[in-house]
C-alpha positions as CSV (number, residue, x, y, z in Angstrom):
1,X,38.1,-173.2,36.7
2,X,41.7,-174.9,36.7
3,X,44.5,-173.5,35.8
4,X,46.3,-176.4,33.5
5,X,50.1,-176.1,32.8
6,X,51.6,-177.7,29.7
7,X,55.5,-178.3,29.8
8,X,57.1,-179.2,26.5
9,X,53.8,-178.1,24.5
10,X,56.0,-177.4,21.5
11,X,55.7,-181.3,20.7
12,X,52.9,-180.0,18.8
13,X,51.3,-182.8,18.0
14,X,50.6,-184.1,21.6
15,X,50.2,-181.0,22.6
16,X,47.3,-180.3,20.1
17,X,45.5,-184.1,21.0
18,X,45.7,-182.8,24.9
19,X,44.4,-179.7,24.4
20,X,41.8,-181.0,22.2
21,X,41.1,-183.4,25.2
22,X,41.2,-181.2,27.6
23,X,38.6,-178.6,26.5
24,X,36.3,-181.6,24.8
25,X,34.7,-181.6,28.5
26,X,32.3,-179.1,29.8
27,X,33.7,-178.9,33.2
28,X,37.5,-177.7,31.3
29,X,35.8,-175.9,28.4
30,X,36.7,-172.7,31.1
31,X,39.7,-173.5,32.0
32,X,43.5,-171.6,31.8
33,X,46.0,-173.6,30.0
34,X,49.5,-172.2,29.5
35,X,51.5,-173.6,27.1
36,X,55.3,-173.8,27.6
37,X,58.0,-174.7,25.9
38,X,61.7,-173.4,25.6
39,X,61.3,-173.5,21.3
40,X,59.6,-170.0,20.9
41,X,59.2,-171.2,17.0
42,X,57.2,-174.3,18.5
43,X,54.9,-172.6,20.7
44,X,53.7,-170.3,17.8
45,X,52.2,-173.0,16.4
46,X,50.7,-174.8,19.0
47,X,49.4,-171.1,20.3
48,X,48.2,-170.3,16.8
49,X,46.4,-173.6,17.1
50,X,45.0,-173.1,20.1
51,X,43.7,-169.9,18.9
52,X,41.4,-171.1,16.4
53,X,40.6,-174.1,18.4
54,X,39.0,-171.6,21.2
55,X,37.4,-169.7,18.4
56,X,36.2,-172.3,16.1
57,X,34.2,-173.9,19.1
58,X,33.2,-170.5,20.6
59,X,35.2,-171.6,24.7
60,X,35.6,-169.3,27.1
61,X,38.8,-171.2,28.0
62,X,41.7,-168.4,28.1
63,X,45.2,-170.6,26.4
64,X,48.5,-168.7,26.4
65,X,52.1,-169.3,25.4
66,X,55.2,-168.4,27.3
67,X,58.6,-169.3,27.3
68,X,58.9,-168.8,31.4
69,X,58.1,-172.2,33.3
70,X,57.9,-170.2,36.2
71,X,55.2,-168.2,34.7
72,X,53.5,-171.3,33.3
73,X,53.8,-172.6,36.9
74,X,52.6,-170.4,38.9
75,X,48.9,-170.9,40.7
76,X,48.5,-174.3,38.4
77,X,46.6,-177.0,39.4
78,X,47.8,-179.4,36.9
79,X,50.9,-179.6,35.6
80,X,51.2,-181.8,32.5
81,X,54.9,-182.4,31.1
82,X,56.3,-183.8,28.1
83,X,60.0,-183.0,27.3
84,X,62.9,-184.3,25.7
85,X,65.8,-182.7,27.8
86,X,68.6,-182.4,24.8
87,X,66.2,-182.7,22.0
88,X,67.8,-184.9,18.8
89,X,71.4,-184.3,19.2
90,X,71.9,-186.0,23.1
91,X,69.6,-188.5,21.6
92,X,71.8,-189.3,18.6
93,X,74.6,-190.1,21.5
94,X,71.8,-192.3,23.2
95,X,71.8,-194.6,20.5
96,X,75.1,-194.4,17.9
97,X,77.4,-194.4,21.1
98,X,76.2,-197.8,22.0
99,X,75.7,-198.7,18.5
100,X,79.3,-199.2,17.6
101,X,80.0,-201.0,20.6
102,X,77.1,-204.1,19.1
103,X,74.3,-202.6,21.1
104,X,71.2,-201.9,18.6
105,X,68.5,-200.0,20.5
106,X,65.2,-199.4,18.8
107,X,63.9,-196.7,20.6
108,X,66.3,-196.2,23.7
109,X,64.6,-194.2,25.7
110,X,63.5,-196.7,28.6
111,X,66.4,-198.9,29.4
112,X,69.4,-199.7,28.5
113,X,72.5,-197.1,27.8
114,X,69.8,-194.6,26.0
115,X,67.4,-195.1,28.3
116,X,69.8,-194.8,31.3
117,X,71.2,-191.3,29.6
118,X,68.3,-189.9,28.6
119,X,67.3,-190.2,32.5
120,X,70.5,-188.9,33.6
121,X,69.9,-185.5,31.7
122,X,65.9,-185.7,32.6
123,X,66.3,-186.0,36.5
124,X,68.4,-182.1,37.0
125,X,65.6,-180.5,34.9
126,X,63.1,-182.6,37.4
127,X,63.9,-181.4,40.2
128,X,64.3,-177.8,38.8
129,X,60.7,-178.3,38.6
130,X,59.7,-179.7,41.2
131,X,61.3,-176.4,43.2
132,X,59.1,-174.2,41.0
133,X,56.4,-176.3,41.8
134,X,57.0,-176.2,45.8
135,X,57.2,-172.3,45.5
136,X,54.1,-171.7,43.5
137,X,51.9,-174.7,42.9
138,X,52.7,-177.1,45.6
139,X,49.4,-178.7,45.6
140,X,49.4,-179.4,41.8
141,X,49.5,-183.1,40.2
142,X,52.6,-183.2,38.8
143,X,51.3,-185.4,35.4
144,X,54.1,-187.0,33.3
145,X,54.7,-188.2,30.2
146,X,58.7,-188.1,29.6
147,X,60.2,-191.2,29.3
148,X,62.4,-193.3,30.9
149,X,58.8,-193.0,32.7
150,X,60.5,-195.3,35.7
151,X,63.3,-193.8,36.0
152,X,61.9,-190.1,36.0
153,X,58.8,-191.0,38.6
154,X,61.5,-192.4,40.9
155,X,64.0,-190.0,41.4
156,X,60.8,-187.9,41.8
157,X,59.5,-189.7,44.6
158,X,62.7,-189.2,46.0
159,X,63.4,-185.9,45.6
160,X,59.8,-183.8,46.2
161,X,56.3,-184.0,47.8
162,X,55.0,-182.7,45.4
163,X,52.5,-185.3,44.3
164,X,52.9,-187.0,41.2
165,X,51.6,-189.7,38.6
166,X,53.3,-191.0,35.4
167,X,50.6,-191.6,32.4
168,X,51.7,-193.9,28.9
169,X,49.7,-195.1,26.4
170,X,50.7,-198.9,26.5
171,X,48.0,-200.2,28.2
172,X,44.9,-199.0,26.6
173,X,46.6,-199.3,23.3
174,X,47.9,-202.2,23.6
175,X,44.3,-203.5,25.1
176,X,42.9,-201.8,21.8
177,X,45.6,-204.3,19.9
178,X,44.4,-207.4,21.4
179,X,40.6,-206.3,21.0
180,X,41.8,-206.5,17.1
181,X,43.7,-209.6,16.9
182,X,40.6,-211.7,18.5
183,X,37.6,-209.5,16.4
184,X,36.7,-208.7,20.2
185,X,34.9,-205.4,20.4
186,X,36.9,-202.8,22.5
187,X,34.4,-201.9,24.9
188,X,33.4,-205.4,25.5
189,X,37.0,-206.0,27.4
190,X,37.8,-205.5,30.6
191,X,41.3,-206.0,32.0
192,X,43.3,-206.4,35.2
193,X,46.9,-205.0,34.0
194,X,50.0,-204.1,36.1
195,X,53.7,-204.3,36.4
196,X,56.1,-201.9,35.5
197,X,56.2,-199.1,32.9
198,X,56.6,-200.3,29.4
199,X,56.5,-203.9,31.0
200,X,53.2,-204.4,32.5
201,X,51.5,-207.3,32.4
202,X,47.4,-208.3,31.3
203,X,46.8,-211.0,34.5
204,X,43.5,-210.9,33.5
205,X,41.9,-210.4,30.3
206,X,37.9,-210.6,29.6
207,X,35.2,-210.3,27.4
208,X,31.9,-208.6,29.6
209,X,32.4,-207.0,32.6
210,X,31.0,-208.5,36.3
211,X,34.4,-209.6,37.4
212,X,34.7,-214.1,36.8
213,X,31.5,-213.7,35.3
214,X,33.0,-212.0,31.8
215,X,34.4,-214.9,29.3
216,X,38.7,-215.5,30.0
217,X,40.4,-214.6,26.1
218,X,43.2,-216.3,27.1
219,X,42.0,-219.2,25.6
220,X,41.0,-217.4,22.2
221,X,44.2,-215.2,22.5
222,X,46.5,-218.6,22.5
223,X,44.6,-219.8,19.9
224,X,45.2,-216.6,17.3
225,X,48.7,-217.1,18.6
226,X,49.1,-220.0,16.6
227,X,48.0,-218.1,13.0
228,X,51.1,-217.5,11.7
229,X,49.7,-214.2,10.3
230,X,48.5,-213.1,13.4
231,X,51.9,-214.0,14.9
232,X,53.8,-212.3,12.4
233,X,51.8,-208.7,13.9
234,X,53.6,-209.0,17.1
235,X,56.3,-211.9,17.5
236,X,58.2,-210.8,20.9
237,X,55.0,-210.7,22.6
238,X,53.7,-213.5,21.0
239,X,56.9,-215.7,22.0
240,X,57.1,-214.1,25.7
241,X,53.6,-214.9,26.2
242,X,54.2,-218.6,24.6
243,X,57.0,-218.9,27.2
244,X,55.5,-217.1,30.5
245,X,52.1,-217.2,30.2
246,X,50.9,-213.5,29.6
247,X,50.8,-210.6,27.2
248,X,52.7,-207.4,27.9
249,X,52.1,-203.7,27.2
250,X,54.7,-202.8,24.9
251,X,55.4,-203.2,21.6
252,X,57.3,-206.1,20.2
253,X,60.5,-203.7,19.2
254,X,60.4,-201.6,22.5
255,X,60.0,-205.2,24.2
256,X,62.9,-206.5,22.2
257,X,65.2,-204.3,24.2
258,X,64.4,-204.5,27.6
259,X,64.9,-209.2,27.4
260,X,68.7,-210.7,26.3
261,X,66.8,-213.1,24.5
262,X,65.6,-211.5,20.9
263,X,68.7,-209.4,19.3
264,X,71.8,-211.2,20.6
265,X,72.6,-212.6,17.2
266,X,71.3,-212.5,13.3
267,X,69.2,-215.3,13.7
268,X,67.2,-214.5,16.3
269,X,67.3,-210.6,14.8
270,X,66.0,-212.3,11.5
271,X,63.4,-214.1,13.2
272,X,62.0,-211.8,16.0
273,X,63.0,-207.9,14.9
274,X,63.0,-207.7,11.0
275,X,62.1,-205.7,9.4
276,X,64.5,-203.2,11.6
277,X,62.3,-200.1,13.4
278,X,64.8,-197.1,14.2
279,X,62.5,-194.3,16.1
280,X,65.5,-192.0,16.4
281,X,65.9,-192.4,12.0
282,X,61.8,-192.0,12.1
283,X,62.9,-188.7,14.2
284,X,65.8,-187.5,12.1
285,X,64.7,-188.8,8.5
286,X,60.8,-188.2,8.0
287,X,58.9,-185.1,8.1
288,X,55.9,-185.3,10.3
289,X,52.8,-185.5,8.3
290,X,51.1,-184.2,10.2
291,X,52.8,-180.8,11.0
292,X,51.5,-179.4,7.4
293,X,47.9,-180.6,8.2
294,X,48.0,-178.5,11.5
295,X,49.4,-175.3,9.9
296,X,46.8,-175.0,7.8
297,X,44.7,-175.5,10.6
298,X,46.3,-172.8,12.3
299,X,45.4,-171.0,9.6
300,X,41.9,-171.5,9.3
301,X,41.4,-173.5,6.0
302,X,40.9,-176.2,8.0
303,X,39.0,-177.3,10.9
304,X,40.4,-178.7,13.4
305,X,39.1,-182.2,14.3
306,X,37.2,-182.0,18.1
307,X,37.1,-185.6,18.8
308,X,38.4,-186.7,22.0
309,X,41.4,-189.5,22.6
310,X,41.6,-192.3,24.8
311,X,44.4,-190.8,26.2
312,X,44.0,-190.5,30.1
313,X,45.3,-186.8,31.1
314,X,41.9,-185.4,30.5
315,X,40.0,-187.8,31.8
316,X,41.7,-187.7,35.4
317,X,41.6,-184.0,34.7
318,X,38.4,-184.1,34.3
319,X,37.4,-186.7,37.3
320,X,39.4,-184.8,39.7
321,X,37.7,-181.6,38.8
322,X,33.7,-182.9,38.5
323,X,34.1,-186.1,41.0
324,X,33.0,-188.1,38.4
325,X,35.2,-191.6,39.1
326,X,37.2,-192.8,36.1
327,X,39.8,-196.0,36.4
328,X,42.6,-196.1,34.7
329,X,46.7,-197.2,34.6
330,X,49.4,-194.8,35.8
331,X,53.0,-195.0,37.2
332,X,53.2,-194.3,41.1
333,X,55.5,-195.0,43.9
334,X,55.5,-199.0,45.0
335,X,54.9,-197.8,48.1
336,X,51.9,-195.2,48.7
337,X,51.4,-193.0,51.5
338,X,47.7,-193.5,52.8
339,X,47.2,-189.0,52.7
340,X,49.4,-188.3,49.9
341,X,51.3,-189.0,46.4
342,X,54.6,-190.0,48.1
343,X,56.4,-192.9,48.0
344,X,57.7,-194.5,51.8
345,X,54.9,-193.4,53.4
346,X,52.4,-195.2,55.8
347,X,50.7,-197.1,52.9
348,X,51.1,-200.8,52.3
349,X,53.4,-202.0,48.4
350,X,50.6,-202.0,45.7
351,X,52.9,-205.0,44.2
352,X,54.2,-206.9,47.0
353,X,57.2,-209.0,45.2
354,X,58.4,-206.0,43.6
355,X,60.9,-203.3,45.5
356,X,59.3,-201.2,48.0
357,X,61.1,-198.1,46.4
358,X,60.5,-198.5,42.6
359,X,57.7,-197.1,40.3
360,X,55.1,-199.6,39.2
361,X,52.1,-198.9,36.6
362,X,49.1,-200.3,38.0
363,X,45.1,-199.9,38.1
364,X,43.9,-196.8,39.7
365,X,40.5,-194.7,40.5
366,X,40.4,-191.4,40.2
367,X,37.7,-188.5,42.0
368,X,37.5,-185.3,43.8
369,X,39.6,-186.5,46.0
370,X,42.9,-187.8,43.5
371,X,44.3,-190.6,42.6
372,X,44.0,-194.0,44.5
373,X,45.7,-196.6,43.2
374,X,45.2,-200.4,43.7
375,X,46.7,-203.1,45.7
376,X,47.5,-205.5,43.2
377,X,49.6,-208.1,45.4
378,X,52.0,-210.3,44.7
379,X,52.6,-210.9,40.4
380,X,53.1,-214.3,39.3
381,X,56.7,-214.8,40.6
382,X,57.9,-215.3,37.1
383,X,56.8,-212.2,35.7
384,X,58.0,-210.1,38.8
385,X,61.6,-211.5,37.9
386,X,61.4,-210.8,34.5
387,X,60.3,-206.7,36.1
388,X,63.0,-207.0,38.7
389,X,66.0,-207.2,35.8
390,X,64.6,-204.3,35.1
391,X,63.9,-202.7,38.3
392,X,67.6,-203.7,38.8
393,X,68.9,-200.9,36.1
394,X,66.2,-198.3,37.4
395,X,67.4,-198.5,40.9
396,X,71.4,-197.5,40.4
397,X,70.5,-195.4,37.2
398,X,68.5,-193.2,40.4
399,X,71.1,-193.9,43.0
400,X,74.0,-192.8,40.4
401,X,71.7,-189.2,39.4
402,X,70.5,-188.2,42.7
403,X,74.1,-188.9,44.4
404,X,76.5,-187.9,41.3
405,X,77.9,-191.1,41.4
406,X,79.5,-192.3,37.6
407,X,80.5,-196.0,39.3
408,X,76.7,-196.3,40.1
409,X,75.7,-195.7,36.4
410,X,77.9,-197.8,35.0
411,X,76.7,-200.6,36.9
412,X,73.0,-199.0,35.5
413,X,74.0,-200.4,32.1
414,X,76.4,-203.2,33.4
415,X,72.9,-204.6,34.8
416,X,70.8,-203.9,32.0
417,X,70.0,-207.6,30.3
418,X,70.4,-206.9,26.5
419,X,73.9,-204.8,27.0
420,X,74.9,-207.2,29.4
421,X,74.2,-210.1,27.3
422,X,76.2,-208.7,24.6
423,X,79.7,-206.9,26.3
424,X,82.0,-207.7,28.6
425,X,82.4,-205.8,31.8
426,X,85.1,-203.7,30.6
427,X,83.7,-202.9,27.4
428,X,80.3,-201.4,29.0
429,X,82.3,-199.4,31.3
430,X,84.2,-198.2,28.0
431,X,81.0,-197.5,26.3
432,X,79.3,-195.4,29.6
433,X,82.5,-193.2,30.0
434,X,82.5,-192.1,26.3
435,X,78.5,-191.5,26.3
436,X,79.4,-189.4,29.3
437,X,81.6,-187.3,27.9
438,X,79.3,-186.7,25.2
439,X,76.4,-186.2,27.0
440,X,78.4,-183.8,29.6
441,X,76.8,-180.2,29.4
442,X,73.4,-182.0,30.2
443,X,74.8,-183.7,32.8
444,X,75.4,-181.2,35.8
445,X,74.6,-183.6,38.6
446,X,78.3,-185.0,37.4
447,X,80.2,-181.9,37.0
């Protein structure tokens, strides 16, 4: 049985929908999952949970909480992270640092100064585990979840061989979206999607499978397009794809940030972004309403729900461990060695106009024998520019963290298209040297 290690399992929420996952198939229902998180508060939960969920389905799966990663680490053959490295308060810098110099984030947590930051602090704790990992799991999959997703698998790639994919939930969720807006049933799609992280594109789109036998929903997509109420549901995407030609994965706020073209004045705020979405208020302001649900689940006078996700980590668990192939998206190197997960290897670019060096979230099978991804080729040129902006921000937010360079950051935000669209040169420098200072104890690679 596999030994499964869970970093950052005090997001208890996640953490309970992956474990749930997890032990839903009968080849994991045996497995060892630790659960490890730095909040000893938060893993009593998620262990109490976990508990009951062992019991109430009678597993002989052994879970158990520690506060060591080291411990969690060692002999794992999956490691599965999810952490926030600096939890709400670096986060509040992330976006009301930026905020009073005009630059409204939604989420901030892929691009732009947030995004760039909230890499910055991610990539030390990275490669902290990546050592552990070399010392006493070295042939683990390395499965991540923490976002800037890009930014994180890159300096990866660049600093370990320890293999590694990147999972989201944008593509099948937003797959699950479109299935809804054209009264499509879900498993009736098929779909060709790739691109980058957050900002992946649907080149192909069907209904039935058989390859150029299925029907193109292009056509129908265009066409619910043009209800304004259907427009209304998702208006960045809507107005990208009017203008370029294809839908992308992310949401119309999270896609809002990563363009110059939808919150660069009032009007187009007014007419693309309103009402305003603020995750880091959602974060601050709201109680989870869920958390009360799962303590009395934790409890026992509740059961707790054993239905499984369409999130991928168990499904590749699960593949990898029965050789049972699954396909799915996940975020790997550009460039794939041909014998392992590295990036710069011997193996060909799975998207050809895109940087050899970058991450990119395309189609992949999984079996007994890992993860293959697939050669996608060249995008449509258009849609590999709008990537490359981008690209452009990912590639000197890595350079700046893996060399300690501040010049190379600042460039990071002076490149990224919404902040640049909005500031001067001077003033982004202005911004970047007061969000380092205070983001500085996180920040050792600068020191």
């Amino acid at each position: 049985m596999p030994k499964i290690a869970m970093i950052g399992a005090g997001s208890v929420v996640f953490a309970r929908r992956l474990l749930v996952d997890l032990l839903s198939w009968p080849a994991l229902q045996g497995a060892e999952i630790a659960l490890m998180d730095v909040d000893a508060h938060r893993l009593e939960l998620i262990g109490a949970l976990a508990d009951r969920l062992v019991a109430q389905e009678h597993l002989p799966a052994r879970v158990w909480t520690t506060t060591d990663r080291r411990a969690a680490l060692d002999g794992a053959d999956y490691v599965v992270c999810s952490i926030q490295v600096g939890g709400l308060g670096m986060y509040a810098h992330d976006v009301e640092i930026p905020r009073t110099y005009g630059i409204d984030q939604t989420v901030g947590d892929t691009l732009g100064p947030g995004g760039v930051f909230r890499g910055l602090r991610t990539i030390p704790v990275f490669q902290s585990i990546a050592r552990d990992m070399e010392a006493l799991c070295p042939h683990a999959l390395f499965i991540n979840y923490s976002n800037p997703m890009n930014i994180n698998m890159w300096a990866w790639s660049q600093s370990t061989k320890v293999r590694s994919i990147g999972l989201c939930h944008s593509v099948q969720g937003t797959a699950e979206r479109l299935a809804r807006f054209m009264g499509v049933p879900f498993e009736e799609m098929s779909f060709w999607c790739a691109g980058i992280n957050h900002q992946a594109w649907y080149l192909d789109l069907r209904r039935g499978h058989g390859g150029a036998r299925g029907t193109d929903l292009y056509p129908l997509l265009r066409e619910k397009m043009d209800d304004p109420e259907t427009f209304a549901e998702d208006r960045v995407r809507f107005e990208v794809m009017r203008h370029f030609g294809y839908f992308v994965t992310e949401s119309t706020h999270h896609m809002s940030e990563y363009v110059p073209w939808f919150r660069t004045t009032p009007e187009l705020i007014e007419a693309f972004t309103t009402p305003r979405w603020d995750y880091y208020d959602i974060c601050v302001n709201r109680k989870d309403p869920h958390e009360e649900q799962m303590a009395r689940e934790a409890r026992g006078e509740a059961p707790i729900p054993f239905t499984r996700t369409h999130e991928y980590c168990s499904y590749i668990v699960n593949a990898m461990e029965t050789n049972v192939p699954y396909v799915m998206n996940a975020n790997v190197p550009n460039t794939w060695g041909r014998s392992d997960f590295r990036g710069g290897g011997a193996g060909s670019l799975l998207i050809s106009n895109l940087p050899p060096s970058c991450n990119v979230e395309v189609p992949c099978l999984v079996d007994g024998a890992g993860v293959h991804p697939c050669a996608v080729g060249d995008l449509p040129e258009h849609l590999a520019g709008i990537n490359r902006t981008n690209v452009n921000v990912q590639a000197l937010a890595v350079e700046g963290s893996l060399t300690g360079d501040r010049d190379m950051v600042v460039r990071a935000v002076q490149m990224d298209p919404l902040t640049a669209a909005l500031l001067p040169l001077s003033r982004i420098r202005e911004m970047v040297g007061e969000m380092f200072a205070a983001e500085a104890a996180y920040l050792p690679q600068f020191g």
